[in-house]
PyMOL Python script that loads the backbone (N, CA, C, O; Angstrom):
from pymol import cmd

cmd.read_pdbstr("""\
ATOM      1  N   UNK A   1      10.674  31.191  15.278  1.00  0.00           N
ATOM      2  CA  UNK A   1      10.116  30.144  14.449  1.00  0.00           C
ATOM      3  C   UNK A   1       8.766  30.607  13.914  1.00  0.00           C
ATOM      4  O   UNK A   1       8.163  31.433  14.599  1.00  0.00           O
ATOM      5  N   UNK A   2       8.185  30.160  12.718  1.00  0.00           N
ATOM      6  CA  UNK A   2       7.109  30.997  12.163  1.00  0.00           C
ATOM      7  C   UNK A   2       5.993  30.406  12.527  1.00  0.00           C
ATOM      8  O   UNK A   2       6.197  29.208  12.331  1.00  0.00           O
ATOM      9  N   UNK A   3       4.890  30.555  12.960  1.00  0.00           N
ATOM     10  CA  UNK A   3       3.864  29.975  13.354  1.00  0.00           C
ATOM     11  C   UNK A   3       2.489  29.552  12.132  1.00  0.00           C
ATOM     12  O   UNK A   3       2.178  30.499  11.410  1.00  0.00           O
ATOM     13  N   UNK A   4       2.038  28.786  12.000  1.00  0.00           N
ATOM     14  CA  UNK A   4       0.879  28.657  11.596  1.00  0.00           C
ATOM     15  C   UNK A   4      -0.438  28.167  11.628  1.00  0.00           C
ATOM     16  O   UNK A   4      -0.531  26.959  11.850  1.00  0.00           O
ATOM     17  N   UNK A   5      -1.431  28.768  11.471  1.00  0.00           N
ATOM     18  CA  UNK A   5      -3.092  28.523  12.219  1.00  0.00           C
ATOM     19  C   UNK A   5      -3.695  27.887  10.649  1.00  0.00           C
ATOM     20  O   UNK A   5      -3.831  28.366   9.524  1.00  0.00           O
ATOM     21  N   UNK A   6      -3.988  26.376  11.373  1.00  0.00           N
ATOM     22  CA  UNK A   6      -5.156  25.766  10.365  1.00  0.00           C
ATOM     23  C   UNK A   6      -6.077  25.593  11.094  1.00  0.00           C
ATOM     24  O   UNK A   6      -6.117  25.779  12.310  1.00  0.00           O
ATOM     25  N   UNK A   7      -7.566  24.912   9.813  1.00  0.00           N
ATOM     26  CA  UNK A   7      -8.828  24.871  10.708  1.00  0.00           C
ATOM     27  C   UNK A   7      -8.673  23.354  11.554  1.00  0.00           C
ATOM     28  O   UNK A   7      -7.616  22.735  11.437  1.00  0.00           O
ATOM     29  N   UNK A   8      -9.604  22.896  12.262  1.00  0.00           N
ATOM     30  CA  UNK A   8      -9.829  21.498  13.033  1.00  0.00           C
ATOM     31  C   UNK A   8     -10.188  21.240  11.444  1.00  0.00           C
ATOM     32  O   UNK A   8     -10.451  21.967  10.485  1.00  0.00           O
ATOM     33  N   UNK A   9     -10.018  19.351  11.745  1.00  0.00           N
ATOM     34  CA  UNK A   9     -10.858  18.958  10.517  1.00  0.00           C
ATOM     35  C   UNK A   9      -9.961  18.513   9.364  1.00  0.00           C
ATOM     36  O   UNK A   9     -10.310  17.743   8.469  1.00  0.00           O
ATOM     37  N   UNK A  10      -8.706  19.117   9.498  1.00  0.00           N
ATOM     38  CA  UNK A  10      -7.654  19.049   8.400  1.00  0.00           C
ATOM     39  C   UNK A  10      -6.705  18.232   9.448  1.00  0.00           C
ATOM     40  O   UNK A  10      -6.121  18.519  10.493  1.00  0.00           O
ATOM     41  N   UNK A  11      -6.872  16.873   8.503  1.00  0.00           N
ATOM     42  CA  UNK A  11      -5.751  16.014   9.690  1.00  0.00           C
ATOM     43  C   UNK A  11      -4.657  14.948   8.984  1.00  0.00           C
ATOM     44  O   UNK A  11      -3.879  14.264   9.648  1.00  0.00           O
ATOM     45  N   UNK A  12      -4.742  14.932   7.493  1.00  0.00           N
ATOM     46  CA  UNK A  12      -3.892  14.061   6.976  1.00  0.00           C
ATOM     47  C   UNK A  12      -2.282  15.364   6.688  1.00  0.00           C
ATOM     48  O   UNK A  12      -2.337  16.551   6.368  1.00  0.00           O
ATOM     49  N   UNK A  13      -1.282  14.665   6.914  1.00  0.00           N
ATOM     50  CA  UNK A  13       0.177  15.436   6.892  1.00  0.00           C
ATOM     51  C   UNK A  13       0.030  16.465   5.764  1.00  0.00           C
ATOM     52  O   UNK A  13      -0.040  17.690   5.666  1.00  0.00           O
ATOM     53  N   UNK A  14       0.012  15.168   4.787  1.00  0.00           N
ATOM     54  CA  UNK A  14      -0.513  15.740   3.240  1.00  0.00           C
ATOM     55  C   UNK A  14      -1.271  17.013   2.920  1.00  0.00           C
ATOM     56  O   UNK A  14      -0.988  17.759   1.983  1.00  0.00           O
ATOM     57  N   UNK A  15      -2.318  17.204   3.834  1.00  0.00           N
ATOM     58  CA  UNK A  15      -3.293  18.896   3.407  1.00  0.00           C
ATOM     59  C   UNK A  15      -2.663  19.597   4.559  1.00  0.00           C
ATOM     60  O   UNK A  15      -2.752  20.786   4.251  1.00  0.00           O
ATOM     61  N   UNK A  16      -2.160  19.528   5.551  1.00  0.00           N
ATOM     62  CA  UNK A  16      -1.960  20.605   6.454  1.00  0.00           C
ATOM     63  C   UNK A  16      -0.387  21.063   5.670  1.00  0.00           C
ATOM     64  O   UNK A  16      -0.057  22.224   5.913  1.00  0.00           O
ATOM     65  N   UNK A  17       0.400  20.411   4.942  1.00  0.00           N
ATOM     66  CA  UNK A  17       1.567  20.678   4.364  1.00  0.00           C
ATOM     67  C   UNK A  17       1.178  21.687   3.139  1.00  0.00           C
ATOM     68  O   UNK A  17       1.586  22.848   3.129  1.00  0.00           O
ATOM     69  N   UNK A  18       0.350  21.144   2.104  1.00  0.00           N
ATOM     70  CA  UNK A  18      -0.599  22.139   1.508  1.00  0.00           C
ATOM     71  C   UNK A  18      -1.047  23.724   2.169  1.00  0.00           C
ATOM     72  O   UNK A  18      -0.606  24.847   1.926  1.00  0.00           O
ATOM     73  N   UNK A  19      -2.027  23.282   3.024  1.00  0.00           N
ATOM     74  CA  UNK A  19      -2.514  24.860   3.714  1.00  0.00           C
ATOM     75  C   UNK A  19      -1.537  25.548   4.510  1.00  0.00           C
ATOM     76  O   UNK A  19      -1.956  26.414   5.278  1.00  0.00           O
ATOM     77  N   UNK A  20      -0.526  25.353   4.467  1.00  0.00           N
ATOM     78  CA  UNK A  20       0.274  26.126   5.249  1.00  0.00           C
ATOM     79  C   UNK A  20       1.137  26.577   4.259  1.00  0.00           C
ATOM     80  O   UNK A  20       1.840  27.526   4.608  1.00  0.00           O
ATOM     81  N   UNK A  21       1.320  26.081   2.877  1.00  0.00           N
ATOM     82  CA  UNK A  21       2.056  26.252   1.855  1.00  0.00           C
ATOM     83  C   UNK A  21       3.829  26.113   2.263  1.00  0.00           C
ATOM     84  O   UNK A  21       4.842  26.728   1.928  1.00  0.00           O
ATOM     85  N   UNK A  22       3.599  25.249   2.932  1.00  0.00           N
ATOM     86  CA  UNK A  22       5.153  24.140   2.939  1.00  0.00           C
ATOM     87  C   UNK A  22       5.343  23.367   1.605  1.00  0.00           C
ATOM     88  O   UNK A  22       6.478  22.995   1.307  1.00  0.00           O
ATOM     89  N   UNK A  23       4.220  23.088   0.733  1.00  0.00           N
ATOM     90  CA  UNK A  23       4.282  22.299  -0.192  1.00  0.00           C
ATOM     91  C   UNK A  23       3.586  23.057  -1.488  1.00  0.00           C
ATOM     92  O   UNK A  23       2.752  23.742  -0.897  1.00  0.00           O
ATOM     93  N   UNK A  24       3.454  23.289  -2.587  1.00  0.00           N
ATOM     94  CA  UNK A  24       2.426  23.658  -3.654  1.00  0.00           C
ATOM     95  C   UNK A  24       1.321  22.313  -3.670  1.00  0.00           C
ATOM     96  O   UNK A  24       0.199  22.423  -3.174  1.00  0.00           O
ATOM     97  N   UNK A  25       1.692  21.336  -4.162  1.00  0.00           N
ATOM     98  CA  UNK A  25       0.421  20.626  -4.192  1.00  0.00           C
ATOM     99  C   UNK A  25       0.365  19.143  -3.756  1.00  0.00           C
ATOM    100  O   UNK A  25       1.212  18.356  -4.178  1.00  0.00           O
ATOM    101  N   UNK A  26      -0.503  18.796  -3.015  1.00  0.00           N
ATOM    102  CA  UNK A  26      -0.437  17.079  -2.783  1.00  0.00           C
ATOM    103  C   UNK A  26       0.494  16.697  -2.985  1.00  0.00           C
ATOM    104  O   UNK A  26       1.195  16.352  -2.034  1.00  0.00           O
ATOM    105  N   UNK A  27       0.973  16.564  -4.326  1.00  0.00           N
ATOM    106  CA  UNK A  27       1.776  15.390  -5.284  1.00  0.00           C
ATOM    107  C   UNK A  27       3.204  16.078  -4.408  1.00  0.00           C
ATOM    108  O   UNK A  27       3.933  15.366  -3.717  1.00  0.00           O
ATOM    109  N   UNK A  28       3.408  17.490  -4.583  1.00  0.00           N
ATOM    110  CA  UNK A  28       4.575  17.831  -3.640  1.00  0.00           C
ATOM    111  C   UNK A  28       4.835  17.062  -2.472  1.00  0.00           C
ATOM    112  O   UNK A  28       5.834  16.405  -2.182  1.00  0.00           O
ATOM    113  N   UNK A  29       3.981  17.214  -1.969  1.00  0.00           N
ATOM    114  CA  UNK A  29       3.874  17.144  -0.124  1.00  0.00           C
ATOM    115  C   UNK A  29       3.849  15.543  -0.216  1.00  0.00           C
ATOM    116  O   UNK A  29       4.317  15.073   0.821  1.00  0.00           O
ATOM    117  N   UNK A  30       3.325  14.240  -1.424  1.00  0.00           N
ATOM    118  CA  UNK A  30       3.661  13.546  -0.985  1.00  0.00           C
ATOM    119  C   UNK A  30       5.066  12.708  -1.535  1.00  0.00           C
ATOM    120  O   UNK A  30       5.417  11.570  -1.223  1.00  0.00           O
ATOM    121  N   UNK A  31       5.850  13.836  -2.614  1.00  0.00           N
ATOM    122  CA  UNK A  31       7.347  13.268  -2.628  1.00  0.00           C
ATOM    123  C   UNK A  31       8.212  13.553  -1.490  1.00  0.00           C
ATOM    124  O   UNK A  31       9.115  12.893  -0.976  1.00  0.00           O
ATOM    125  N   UNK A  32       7.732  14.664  -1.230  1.00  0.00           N
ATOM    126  CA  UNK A  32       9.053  15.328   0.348  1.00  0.00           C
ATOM    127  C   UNK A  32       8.981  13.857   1.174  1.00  0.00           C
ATOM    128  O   UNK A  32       9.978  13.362   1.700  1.00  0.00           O
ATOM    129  N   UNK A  33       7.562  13.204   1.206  1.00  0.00           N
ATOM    130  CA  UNK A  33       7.223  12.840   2.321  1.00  0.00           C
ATOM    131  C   UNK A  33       8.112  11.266   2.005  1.00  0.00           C
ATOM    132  O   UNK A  33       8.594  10.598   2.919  1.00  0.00           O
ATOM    133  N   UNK A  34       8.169  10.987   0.938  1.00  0.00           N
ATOM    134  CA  UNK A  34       8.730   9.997   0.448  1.00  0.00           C
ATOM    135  C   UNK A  34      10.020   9.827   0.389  1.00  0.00           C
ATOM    136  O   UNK A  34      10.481   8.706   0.602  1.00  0.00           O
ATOM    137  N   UNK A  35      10.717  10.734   0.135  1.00  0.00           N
ATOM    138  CA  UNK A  35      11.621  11.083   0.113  1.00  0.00           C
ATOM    139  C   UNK A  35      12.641  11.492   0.984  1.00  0.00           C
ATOM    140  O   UNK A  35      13.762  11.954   0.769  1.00  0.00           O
ATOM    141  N   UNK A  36      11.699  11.088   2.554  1.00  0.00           N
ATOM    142  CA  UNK A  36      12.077  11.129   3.823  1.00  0.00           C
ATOM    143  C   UNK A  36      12.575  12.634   4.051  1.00  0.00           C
ATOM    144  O   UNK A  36      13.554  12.681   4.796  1.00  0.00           O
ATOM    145  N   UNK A  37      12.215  13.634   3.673  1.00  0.00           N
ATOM    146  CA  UNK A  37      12.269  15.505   4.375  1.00  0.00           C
ATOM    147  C   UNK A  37      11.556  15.452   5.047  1.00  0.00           C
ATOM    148  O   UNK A  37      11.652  16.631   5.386  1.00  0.00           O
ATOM    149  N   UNK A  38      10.504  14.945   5.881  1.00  0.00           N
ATOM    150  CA  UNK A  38       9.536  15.606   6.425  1.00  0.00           C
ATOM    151  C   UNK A  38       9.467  15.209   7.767  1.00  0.00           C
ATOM    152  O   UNK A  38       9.665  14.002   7.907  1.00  0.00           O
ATOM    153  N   UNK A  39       9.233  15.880   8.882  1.00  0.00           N
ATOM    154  CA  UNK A  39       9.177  15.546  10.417  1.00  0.00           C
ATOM    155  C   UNK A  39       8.515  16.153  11.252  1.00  0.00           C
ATOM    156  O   UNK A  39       8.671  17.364  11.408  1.00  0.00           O
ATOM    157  N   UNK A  40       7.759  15.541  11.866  1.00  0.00           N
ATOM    158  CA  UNK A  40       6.495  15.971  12.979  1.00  0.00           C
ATOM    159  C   UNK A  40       7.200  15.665  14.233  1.00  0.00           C
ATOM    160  O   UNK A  40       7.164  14.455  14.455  1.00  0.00           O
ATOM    161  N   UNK A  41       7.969  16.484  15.332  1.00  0.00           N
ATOM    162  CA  UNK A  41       8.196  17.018  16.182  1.00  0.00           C
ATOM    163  C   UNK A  41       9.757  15.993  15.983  1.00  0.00           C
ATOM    164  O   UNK A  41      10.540  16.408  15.128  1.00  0.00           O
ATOM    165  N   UNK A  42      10.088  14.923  16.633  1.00  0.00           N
ATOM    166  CA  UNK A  42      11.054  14.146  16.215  1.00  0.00           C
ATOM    167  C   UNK A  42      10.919  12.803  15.354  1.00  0.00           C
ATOM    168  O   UNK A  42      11.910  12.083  15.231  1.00  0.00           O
ATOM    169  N   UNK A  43       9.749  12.474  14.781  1.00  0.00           N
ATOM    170  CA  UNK A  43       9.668  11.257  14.683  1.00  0.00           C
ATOM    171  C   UNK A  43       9.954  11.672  13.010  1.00  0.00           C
ATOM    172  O   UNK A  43       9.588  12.828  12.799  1.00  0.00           O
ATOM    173  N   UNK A  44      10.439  11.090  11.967  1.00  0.00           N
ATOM    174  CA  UNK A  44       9.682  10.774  10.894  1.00  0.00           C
ATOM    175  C   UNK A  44       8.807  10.587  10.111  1.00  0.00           C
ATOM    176  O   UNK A  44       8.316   9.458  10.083  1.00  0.00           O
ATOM    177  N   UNK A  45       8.350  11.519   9.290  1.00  0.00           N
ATOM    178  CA  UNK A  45       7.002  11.284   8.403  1.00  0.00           C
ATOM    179  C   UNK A  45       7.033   9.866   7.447  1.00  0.00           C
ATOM    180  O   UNK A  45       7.459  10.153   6.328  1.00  0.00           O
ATOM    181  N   UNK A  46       6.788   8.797   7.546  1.00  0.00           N
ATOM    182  CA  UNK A  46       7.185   7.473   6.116  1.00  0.00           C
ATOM    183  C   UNK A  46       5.557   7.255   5.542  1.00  0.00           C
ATOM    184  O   UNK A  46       5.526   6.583   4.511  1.00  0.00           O
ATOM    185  N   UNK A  47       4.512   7.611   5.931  1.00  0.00           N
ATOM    186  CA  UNK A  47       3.435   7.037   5.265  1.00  0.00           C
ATOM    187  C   UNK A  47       2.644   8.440   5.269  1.00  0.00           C
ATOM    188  O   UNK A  47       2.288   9.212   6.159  1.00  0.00           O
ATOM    189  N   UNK A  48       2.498   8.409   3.410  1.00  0.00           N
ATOM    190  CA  UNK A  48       1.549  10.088   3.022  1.00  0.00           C
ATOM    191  C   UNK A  48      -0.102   9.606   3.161  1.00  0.00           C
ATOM    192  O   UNK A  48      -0.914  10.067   2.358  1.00  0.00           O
ATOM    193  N   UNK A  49      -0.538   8.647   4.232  1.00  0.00           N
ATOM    194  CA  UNK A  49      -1.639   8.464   4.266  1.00  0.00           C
ATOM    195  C   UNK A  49      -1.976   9.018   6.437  1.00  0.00           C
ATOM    196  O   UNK A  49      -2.924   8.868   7.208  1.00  0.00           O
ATOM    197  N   UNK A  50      -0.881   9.506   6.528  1.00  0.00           N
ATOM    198  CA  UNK A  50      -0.283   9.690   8.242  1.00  0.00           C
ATOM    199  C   UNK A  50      -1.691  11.112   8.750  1.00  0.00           C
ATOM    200  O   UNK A  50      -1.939  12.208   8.248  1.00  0.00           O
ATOM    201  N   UNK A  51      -2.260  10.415   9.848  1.00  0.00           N
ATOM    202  CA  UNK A  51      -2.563  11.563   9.945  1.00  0.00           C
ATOM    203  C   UNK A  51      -2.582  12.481  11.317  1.00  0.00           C
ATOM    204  O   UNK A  51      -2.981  11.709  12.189  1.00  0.00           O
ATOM    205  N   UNK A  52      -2.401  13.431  11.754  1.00  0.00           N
ATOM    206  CA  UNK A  52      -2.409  14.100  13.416  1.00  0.00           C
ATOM    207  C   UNK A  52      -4.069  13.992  13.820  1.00  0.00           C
ATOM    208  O   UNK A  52      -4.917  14.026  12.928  1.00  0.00           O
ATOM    209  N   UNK A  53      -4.390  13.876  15.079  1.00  0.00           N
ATOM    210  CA  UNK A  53      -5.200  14.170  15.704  1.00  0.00           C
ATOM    211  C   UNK A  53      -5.418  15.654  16.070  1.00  0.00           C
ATOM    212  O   UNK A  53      -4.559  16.529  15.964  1.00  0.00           O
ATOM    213  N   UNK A  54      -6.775  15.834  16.548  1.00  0.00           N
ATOM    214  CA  UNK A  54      -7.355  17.394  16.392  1.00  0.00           C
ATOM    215  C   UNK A  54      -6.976  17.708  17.878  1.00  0.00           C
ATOM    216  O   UNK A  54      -7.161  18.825  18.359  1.00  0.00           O
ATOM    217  N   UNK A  55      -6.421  16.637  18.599  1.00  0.00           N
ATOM    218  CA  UNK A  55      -5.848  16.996  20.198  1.00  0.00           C
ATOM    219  C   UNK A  55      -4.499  17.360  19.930  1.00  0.00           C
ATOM    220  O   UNK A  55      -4.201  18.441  20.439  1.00  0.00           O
ATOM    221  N   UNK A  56      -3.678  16.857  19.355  1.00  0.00           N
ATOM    222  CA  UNK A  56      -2.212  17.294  19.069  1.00  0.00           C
ATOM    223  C   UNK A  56      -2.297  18.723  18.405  1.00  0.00           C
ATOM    224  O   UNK A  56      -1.738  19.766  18.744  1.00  0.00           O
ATOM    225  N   UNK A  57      -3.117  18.479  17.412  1.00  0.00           N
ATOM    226  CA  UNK A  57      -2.897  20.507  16.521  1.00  0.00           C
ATOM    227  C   UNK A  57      -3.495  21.496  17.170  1.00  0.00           C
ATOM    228  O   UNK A  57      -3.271  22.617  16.713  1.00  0.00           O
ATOM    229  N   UNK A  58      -4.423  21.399  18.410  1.00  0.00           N
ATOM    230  CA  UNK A  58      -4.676  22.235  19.368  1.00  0.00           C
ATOM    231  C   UNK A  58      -3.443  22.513  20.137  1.00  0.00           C
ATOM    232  O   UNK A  58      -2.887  23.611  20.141  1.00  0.00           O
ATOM    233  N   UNK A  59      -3.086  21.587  20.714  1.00  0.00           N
ATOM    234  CA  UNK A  59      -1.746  21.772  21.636  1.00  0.00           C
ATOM    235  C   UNK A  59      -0.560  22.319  20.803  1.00  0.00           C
ATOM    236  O   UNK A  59       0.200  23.169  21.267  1.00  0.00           O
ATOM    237  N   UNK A  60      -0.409  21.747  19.415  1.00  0.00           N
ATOM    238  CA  UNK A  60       0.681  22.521  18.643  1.00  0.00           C
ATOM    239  C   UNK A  60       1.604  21.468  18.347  1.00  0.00           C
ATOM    240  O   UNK A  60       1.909  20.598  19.162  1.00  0.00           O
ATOM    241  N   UNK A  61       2.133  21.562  16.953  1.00  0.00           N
ATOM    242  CA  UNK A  61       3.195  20.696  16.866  1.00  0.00           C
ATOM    243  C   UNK A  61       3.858  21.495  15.661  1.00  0.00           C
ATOM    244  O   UNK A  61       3.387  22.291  14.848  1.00  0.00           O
ATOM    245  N   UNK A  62       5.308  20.906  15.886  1.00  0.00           N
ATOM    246  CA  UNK A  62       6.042  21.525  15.029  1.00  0.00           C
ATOM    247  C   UNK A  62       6.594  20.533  14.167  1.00  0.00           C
ATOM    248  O   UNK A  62       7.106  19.457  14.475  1.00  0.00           O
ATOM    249  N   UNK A  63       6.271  21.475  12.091  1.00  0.00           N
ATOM    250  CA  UNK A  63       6.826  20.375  11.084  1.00  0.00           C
ATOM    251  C   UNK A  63       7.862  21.002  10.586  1.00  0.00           C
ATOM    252  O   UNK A  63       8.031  22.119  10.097  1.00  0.00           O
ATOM    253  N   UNK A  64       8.589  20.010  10.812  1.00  0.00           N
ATOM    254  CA  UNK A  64      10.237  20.081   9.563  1.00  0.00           C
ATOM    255  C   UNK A  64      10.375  19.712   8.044  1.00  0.00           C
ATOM    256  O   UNK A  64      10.157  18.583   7.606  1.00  0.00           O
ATOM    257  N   UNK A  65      10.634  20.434   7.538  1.00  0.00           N
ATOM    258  CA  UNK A  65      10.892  20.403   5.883  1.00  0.00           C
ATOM    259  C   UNK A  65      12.494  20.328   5.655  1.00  0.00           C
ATOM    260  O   UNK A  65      13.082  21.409   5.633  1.00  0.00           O
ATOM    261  N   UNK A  66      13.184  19.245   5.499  1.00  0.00           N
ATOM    262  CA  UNK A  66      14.331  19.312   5.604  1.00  0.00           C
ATOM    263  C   UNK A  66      15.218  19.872   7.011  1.00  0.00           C
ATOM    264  O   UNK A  66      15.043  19.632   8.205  1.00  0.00           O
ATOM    265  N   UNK A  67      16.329  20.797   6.236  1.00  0.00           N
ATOM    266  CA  UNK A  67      16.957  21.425   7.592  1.00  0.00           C
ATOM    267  C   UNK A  67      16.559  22.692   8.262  1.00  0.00           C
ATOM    268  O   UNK A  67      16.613  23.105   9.420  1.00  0.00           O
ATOM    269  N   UNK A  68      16.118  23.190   7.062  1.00  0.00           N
ATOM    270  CA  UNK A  68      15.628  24.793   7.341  1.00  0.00           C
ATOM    271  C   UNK A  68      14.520  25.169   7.389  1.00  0.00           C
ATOM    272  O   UNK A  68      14.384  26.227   8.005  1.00  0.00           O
ATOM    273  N   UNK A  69      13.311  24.574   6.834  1.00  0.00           N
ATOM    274  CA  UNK A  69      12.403  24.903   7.695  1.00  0.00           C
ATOM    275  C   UNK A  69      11.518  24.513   8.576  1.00  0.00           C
ATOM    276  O   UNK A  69      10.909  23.467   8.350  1.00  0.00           O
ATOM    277  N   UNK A  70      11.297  25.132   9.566  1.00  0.00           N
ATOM    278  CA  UNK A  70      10.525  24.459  11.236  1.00  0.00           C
ATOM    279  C   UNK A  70       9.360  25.630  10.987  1.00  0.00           C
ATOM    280  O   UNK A  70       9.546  26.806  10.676  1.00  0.00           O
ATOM    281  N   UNK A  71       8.079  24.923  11.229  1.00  0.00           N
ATOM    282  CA  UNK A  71       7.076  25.934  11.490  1.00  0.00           C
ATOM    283  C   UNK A  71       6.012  24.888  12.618  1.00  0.00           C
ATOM    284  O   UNK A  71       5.818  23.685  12.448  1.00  0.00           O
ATOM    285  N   UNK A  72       5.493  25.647  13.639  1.00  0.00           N
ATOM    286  CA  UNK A  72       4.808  25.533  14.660  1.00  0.00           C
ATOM    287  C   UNK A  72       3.278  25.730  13.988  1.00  0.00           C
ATOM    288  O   UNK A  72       2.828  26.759  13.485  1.00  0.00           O
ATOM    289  N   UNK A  73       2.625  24.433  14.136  1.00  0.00           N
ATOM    290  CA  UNK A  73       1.382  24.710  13.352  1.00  0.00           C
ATOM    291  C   UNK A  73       0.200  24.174  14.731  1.00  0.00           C
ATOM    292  O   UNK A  73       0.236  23.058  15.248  1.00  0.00           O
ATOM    293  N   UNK A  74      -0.767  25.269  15.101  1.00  0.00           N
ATOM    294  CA  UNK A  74      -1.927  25.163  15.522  1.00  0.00           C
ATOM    295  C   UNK A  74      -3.272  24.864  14.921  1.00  0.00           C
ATOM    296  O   UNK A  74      -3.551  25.356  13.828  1.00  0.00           O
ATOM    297  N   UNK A  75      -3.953  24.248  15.428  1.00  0.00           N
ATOM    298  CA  UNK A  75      -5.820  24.214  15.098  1.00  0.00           C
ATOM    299  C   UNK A  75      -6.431  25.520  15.331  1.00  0.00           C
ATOM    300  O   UNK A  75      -5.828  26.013  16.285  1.00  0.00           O
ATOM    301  N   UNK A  76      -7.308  26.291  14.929  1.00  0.00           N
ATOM    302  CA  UNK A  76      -8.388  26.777  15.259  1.00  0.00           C
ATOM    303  C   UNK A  76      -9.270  26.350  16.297  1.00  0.00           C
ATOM    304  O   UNK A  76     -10.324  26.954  16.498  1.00  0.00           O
TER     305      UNK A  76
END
""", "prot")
cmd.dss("prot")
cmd.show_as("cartoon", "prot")
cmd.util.cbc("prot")
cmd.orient("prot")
């Protein structure tokens, strides 16, 4: 599974989907999100205002983009 390192500080779904380039831009990241593709470990992404805590992206969580892609994203 591919891993990826963002900074602390970045906590709405919306920019960490961005900086990891799961998405090209906002407006991307917030149709997927609408459009129900998107998933933070099992739950459902439904609100592009959602955001992780800087305790969860230390520990690691993994986002789904549809079926195929899973990437494991850490904090700095």
């Amino acid at each position: 599974m591919p891993q990826a390192e963002i900074e602390k500080g970045i906590n709405y779904v919306v920019d960490i989907m961005v900086a990891i380039n799961v998405a090209k831009s906002k407006g991307e990241a917030k149709r997927l999100i609408e459009g129900g593709g998107i998933k933070i470990g099992e739950s459902k992404v439904t609100d592009i205002m959602q955001t992780i805590s800087d305790a969860e992206l230390s520990k690691g969580i993994i986002l789904h983009k549809g079926k195929k892609v899973h990437i494991k994203i850490t904090a700095k």
